[in-house]
N, C-alpha and C positions, 0 to 999 in steps of 0.2 A: 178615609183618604182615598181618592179616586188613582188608579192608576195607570201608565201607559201601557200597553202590550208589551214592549220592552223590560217593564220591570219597574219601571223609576216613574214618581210621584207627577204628579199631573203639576206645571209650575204655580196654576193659581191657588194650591194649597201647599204648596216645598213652605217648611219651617223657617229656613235660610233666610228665603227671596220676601217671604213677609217681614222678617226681621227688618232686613234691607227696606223694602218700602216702607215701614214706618219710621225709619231713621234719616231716610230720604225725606221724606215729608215733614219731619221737625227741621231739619237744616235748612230746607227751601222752603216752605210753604205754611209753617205753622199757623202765621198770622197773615193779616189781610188789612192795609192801610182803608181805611173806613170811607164809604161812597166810591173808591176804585177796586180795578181788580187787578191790584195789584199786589201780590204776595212775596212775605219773606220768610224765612225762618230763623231757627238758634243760632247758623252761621254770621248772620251779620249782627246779632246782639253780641256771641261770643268774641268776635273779629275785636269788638272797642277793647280789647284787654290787650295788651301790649306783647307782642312775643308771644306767647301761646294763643290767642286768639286766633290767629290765622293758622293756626293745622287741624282745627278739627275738618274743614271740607277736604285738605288731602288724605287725613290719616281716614276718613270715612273712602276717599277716593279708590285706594288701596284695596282697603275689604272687595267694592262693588268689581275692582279688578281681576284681582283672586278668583271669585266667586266666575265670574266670565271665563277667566283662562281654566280653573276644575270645570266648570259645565261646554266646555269644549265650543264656545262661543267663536265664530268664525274670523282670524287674524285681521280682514279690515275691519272688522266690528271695535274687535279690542284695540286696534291703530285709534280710533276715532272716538274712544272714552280716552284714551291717554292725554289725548290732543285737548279733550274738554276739560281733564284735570288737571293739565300742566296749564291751559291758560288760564282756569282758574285759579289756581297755587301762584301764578305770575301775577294775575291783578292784585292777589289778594296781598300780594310782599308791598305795595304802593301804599302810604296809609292815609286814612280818606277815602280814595278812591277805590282803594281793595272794598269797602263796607259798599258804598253804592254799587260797587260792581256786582259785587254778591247777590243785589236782589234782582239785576236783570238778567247778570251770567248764570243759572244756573243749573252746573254741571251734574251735581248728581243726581239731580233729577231728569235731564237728558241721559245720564246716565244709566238710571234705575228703568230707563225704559227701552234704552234697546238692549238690557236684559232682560227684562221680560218678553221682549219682541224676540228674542233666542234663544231663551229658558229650554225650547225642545228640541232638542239635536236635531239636525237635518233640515235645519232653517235656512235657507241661504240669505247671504247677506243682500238687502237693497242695492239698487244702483247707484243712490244717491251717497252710500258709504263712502264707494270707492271715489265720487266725484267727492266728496269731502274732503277726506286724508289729500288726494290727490293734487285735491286746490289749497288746502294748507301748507304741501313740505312745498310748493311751486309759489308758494306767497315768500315762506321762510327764505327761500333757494333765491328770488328774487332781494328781498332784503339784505342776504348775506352779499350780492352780488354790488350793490349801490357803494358800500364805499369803496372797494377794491375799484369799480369805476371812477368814481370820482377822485381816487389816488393816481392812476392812470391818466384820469385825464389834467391830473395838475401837474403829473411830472413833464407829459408831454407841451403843456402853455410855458412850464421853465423853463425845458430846453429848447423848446422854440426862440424864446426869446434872446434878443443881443446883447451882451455882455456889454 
């Protein structure tokens, strides 16, 4: 096993982070719809079972979490796997459309690589992290924003209006 100067395991041999990528790779990508390239994994066979189906991609989301916050994975990093697992955990609670979501959303395997893309400390994070997270809580922040408007702007057209 190759190792850093520091001490610690070169990440394309860490035990962990293989584990991870092969369990990554059956959830998203095990199989391949025939003449596309288009891939799915266990998640969306497992997804069709009613009520536990849809936690295997979070309770998998978790571990690759864990794993990022022990390997000291830089905090917008870990903002922007949260943000992939919580909207995959959200599509996934829709049924139907949780399983199709599955095989275009998918999170742990977005996931499983910007672990690997920080597996060595002293990585810094992309630019494009920060514009991530940054452009998600500003989508959310918008959204949460729409009805409070639109309550506003109905209270305002009532009491405009003449009795």
């Amino acid at each position: 096993m190759a190792r850093w100067p520091d001490g610690g395991v070169s990440p394309a041999e860490d035990p962990h982070l293989e584990r991870l990528r092969r369990w990554s790779h059956l959830l998203d990508q095990a199989f391949r719809v025939p003449g596309t390239n288009i891939r799915f994994g266990w998640d969306v066979i497992v997804g069709l079972v009613p009520g536990i189906g849809d936690l295997s991609s979070p309770v998998f989301g978790m571990f690759l979490l864990v794993q990022a916050y022990r390997m000291r994975v830089p905090r917008v990093v870990q903002a922007r796997m949260v943000i992939n697992a919580v909207v995959d955990a959200l599509l996934g609670v829709v049924p139907g459309l949780g399983n199709v979501a599955d095989v275009f959303w998918k999170a742990n395997t977005w996931n499983m690589r910007l672990l690997d893309r920080h597996a060595r400390p002293g990585v810094p994070h992309a630019p494009m992290d920060s514009v991530f997270v940054w452009g998600f809580l500003l989508v959310l922040l918008a959204a949460a924003a729409v009805p409070v408007l639109v309550l506003v702007w109905l209270a305002t057209w009532v009491y405009a209006r003449p009795l």
